[in-house]
C-alpha positions in Angstrom: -22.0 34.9 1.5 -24.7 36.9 1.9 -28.1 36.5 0.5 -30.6 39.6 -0.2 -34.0 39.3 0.0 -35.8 38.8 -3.2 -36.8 41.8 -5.3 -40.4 43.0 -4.7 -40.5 41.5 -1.0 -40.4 42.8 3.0 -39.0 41.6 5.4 -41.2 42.1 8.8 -39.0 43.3 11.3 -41.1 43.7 14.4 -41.6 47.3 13.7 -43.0 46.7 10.1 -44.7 43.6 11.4 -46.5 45.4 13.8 -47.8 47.9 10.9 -48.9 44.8 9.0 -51.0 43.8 12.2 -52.3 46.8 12.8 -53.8 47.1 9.3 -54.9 43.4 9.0 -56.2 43.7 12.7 -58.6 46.6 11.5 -59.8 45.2 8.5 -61.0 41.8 10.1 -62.5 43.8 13.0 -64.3 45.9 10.1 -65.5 42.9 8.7 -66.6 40.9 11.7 -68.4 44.2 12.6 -70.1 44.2 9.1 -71.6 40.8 9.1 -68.5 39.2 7.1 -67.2 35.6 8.2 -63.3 34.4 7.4 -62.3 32.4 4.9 -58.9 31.4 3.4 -57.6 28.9 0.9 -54.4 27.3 -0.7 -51.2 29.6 -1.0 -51.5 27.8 -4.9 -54.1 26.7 -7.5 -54.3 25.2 -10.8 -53.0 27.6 -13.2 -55.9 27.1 -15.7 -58.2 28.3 -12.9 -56.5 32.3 -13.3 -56.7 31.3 -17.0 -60.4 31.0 -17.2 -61.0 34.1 -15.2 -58.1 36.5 -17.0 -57.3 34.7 -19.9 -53.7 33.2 -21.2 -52.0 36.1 -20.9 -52.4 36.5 -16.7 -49.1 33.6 -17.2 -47.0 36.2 -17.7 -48.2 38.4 -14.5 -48.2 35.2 -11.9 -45.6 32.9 -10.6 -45.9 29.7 -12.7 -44.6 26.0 -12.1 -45.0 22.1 -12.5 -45.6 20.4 -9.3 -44.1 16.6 -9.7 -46.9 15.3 -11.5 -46.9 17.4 -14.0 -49.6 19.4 -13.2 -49.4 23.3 -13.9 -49.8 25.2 -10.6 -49.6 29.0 -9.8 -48.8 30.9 -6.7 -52.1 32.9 -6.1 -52.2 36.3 -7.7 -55.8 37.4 -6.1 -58.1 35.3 -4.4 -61.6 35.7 -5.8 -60.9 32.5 -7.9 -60.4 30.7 -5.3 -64.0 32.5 -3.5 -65.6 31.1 -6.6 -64.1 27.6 -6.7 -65.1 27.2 -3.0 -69.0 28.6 -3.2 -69.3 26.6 -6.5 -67.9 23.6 -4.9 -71.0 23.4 -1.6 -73.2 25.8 -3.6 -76.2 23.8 -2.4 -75.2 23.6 1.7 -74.2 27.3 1.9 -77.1 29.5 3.7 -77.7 33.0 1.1 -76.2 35.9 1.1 -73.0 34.5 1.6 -70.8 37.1 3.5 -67.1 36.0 3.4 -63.9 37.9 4.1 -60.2 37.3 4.3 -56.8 38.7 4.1 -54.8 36.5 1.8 -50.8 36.9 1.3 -50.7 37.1 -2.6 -47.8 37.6 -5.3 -47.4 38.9 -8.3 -45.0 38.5 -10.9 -44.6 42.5 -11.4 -42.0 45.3 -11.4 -41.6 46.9 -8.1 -42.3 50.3 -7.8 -44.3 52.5 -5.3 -47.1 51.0 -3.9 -47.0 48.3 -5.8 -44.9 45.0 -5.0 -44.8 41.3 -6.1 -45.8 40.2 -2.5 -48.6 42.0 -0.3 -51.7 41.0 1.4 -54.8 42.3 0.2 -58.4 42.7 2.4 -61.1 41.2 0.2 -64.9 41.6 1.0 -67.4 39.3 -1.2 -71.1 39.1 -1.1 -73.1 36.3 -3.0 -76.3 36.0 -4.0 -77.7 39.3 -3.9 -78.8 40.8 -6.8 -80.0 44.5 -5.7 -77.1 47.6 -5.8 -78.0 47.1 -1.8 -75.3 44.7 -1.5 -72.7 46.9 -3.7 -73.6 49.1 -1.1 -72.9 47.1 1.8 -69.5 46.5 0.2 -68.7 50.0 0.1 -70.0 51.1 3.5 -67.8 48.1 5.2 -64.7 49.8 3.4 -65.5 53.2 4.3 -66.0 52.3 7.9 -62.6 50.6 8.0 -61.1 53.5 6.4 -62.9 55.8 9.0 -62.0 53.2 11.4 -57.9 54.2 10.9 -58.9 58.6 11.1 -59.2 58.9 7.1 -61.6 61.1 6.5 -64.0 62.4 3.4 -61.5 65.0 3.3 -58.0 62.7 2.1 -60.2 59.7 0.2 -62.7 59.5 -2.3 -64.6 56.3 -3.6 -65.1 56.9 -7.0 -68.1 54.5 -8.7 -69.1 54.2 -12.0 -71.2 50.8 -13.1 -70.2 48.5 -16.4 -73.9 47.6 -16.8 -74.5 51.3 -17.3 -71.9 52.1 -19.9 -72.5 49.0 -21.5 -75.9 50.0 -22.6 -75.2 53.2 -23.3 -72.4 52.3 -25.7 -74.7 49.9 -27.1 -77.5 52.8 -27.3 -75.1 54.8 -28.8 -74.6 51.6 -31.5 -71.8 50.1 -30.4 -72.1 45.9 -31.1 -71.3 43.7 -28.1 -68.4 41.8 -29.6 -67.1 45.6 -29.5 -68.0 46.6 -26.1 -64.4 44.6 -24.3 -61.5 45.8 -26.5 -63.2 49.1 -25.5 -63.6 48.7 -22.1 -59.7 48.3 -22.2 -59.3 51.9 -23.9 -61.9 53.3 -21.9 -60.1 51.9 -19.0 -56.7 53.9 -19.8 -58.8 57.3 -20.7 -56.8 59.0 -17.5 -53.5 57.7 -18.4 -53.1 58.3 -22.2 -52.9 61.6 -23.7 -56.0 63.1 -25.1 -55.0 62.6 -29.1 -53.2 59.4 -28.3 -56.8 58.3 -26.8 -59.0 59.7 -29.9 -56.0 58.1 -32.1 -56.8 54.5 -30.3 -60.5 55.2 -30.2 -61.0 55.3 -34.2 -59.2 52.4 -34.8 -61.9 50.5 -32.5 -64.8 52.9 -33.7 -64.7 53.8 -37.3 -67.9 56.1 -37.2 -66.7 59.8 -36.3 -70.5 60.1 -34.7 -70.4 57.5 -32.3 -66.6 59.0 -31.6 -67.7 62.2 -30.7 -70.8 60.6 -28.3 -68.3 58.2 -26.3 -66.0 61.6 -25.8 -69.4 63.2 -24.8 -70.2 60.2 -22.4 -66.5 59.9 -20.8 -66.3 63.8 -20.0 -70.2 63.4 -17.8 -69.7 64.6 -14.2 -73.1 63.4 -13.2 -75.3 60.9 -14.1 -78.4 63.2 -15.2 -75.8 63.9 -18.0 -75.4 61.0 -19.4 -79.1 60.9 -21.1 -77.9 64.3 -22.9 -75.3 62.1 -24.6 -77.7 60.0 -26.5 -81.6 58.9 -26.6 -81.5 56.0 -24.2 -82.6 52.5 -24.8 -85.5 50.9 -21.5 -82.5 48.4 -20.7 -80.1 51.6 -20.6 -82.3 53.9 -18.5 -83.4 51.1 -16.1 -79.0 51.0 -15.6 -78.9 54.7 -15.0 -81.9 54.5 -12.4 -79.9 51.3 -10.6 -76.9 53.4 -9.8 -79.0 56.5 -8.4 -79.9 53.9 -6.6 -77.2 53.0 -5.2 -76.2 56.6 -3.9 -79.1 57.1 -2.8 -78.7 54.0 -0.7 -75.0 55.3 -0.1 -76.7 58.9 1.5 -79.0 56.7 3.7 -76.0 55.3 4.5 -74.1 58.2 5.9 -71.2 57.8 3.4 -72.3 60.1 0.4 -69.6 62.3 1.5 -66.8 59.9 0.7 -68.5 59.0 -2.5 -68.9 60.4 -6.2 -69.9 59.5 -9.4 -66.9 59.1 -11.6 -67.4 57.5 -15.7 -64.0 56.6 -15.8 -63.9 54.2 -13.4 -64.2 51.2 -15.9 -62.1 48.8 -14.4 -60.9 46.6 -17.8 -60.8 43.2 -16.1 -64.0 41.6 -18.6 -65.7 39.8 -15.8 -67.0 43.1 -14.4 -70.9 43.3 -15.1 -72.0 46.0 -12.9 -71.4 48.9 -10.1 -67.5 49.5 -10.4 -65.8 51.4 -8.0 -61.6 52.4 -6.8 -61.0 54.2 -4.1 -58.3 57.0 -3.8 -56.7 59.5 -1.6 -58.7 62.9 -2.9 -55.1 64.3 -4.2 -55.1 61.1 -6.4 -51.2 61.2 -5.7 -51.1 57.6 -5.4 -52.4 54.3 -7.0 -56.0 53.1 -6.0 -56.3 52.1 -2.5 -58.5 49.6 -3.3 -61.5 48.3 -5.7 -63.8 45.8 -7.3 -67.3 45.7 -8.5 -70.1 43.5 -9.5 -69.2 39.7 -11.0 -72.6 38.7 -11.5 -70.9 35.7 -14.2 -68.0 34.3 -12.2 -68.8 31.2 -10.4 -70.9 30.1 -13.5 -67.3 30.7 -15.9 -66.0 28.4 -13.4 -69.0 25.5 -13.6 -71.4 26.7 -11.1 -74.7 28.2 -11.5 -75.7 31.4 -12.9 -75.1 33.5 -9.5 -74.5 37.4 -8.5 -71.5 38.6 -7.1 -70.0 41.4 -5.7 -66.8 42.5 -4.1 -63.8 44.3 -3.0 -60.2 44.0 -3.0 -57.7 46.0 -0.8 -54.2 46.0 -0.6 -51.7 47.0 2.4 -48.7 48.9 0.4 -50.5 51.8 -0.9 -52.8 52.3 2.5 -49.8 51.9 4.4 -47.8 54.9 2.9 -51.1 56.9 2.5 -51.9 56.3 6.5 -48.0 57.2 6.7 -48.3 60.5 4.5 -51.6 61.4 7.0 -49.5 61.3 10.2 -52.1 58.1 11.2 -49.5 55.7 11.7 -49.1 55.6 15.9 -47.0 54.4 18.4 -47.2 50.7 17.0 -44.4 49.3 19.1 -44.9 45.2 19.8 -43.3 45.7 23.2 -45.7 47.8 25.9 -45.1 45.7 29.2 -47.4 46.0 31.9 -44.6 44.9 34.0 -40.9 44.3 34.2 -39.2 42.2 36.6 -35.6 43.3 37.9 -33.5 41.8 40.3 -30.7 43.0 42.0 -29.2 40.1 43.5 -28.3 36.7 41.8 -29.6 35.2 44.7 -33.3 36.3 44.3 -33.3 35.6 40.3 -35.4 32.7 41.3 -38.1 34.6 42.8 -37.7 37.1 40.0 -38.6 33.9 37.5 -41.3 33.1 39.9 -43.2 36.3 39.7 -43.0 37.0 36.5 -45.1 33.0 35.9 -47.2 34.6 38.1 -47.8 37.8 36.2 -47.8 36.6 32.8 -50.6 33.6 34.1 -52.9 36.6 35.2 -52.8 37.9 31.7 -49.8 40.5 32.5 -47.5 41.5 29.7 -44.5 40.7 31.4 -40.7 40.6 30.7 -37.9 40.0 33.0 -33.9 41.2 32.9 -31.8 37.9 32.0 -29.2 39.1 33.7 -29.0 40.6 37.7 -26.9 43.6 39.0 -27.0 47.0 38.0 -31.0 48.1 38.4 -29.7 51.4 36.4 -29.4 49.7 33.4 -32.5 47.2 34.0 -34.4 50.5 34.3 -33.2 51.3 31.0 -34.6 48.3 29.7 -37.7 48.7 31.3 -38.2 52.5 29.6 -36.8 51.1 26.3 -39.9 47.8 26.7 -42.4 50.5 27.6 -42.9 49.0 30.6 -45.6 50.5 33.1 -44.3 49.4 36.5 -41.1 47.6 37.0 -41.4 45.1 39.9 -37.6 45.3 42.0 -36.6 41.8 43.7 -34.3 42.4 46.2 -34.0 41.6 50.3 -37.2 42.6 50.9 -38.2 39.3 49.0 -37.4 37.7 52.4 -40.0 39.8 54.5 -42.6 38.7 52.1 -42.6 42.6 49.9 -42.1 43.5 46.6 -40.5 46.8 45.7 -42.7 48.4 42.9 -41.8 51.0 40.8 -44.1 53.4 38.8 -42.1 54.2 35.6 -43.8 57.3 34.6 -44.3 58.6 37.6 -40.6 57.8 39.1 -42.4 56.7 42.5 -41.6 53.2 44.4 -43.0 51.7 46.9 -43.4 48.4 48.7 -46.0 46.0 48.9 -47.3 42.7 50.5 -46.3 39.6 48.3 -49.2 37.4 48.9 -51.8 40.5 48.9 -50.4 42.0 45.7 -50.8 37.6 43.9 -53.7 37.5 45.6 -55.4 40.6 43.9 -53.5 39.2 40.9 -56.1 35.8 41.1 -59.2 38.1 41.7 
């Protein structure tokens, strides 16, 4: 009987495994090179703990279950609950800012469908305890240089930024109540995806007033900040939000990265824990989902019985880069096999000095494989060329005068060589 894999999965044959590396590989060198230090935890938590930061209905989006005592548990969906348990939990040893990466496996209990599965691995960036827009900065810069690390340019992705503090008090200037302002964060959220009369036709029922209508259409069709003020007078509180994310592209200019950047109202992200700069990055067609995004959580590890602390972060997953660096002819020659050397032997007699050398080699460091079976140094050849092997080291009789036959693969040149000389430069 054969079993299929389960719907929403990958299985990482060497060639796909190798992609996986390759992107995981650059985003912990991006973060290493940013100031970032590794963290991980448990593949599952209490449940309650996704229920305090999303509410009850994040059951229904997570892989659920009942460990043997009972307890509810749930295969991790994201990981910044987890960030947040662990700072609240040695929030008193741990040196400020803290600067923690990693590159959790998560699932999801979603339908499948292009770029998005129910199991990925997603890069995630967090600084804690700064309070300035420098820090949402920082964030961004690190992703930008991984994503100019892999030969994206400002030419195929954008990072589009927006900040929840901002809106917030412009809505509120505008006279929407804060019991109002999350139920609209969810529309507002949507105003991209939703026909434009379907959206007016779910704004009124959350605004009743046809004048404060009309000014949150105003606000959510701005293409620059300088035009939010012509929306509506704006509050101190408001205006001091408007001046914090020029701010931050002014600090994103200093930077180097304004290029990749832009101002974009829409980005509102509808997750409620969101209190500041927002941001999703996309390719510039916008032909696919968000490569990745987050924002400031300035309430988080206080929702989860810490202290009142700031928070900011980013989230990045592998399926959507993955086809995008595959649609931008970025992916490479990722193979997993690129010998330095192969060993060959034409005589079962000499298979022991074969096995020999190749110790020898692959204790110096050498990439080394060796043919499991002697004879035929036409089809060991082959295998060499199909391992990507640079030379291919032929043991023959000339094992018994002390020489090794070497071959050059690319350039199709052989020649011999002193055993003990070519170990001994091995050693050195």
């Amino acid at each position: 009987m054969k079993i299929p894999p389960v719907k929403g999965t990958r299985d990482f044959y060497p060639p796909i495994m190798a992609m996986r590396n390759h992107l995981t590989d650059g985003w912990k060198a991006a973060s290493v090179r940013n100031g970032f230090e590794e963290y991980d935890g448990p593949i599952f938590e209490m449940l309650k703990m996704y229920q305090v930061k999303s509410g009850d209905e994040i059951v229904e989006q997570l892989f659920s279950l009942q460990d043997r005592g009972g307890r509810d548990l749930a295969i991790r969906p994201e990981i910044t609950p987890t960030l947040a348990r662990m700072v609240n939990q040695q929030i008193n040893a741990l040196p400020r800012p803290i600067k923690w990466f990693s590159v959790p496996r998560l699932c999801r209990a979603e339908r499948p469908q292009k770029g998005r599965l129910r199991e990925f691995f997603q890069w995630n960036i967090d600084i804690i305890g700064i309070e300035d827009v420098l820090a949402d900065a920082e964030i961004l810069f690190c992703a930008v240089d991984y994503l100019k690390s892999v030969g994206l340019t400002d030419k195929d992705i954008v990072v589009r930024i927006s900040s929840r503090r901002m809106l917030a008090e412009v809505l509120k200037a505008i006279g929407i109540p804060d019991d109002q302002l999350d139920p609209l964060y969810v529309l507002l959220d949507k105003i991209n995806k939703l026909p434009a009369e379907a959206f007016s036709e779910k704004l009124a029922e959350l605004v009743a007033d046809s004048n404060q209508q009309a000014k949150i259409q105003a606000l959510m069709q701005a293409k620059s900040i300088q035009e939010i003020a012509s929306v509506t007078p704006l509050t101190e509180t408001a205006q001091a939000a408007v001046e914090e994310l020029n701010r931050l592209f002014d600090t994103l200019k200093t930077m180097g990265i304004a290029d990749y950047c832009m101002f974009d109202i829409s980005i509102v992200r509808g997750l409620a824990y969101y209190t500041g700069v927002v941001f999703e990055i996309y390719d510039r067609e916008k032909t696919l989902r968000a490569i990745g995004g987050g924002g400031r959580y300035d309430n988080l590890l206080k929702q989860f019985g810490g202290p009142q602390v700031t928070a900011t972060g980013l989230g990045m997953g592998d399926c959507v880069l993955g086809i995008l660096l595959e649609e931008k002819g970025l992916i490479t020659d990722l193979s997993t096999r690129n010998l330095d050397y192969f060993v060959a032997c034409a005589d079962g007699q000499y298979q022991s000095k074969a096995i020999e050398i190749t110790a020898i080699l692959r204790n110096a460091g050498k990439i080394t494989n060796y043919s499991y079976k002697t004879g035929a140094l036409g089809k060991q050849f082959k295998q060499a060329s199909e391992q990507k092997a640079t030379k291919t080291i032929i043991i023959g009789s000339e094992v018994e005068n002390g020489q090794l036959a070497i071959k050059d693969m690319a350039a199709g040149e052989q020649s011999l060589v002193d055993w003990a000389e070519f170990v001994s430069k091995l050693a050195e």
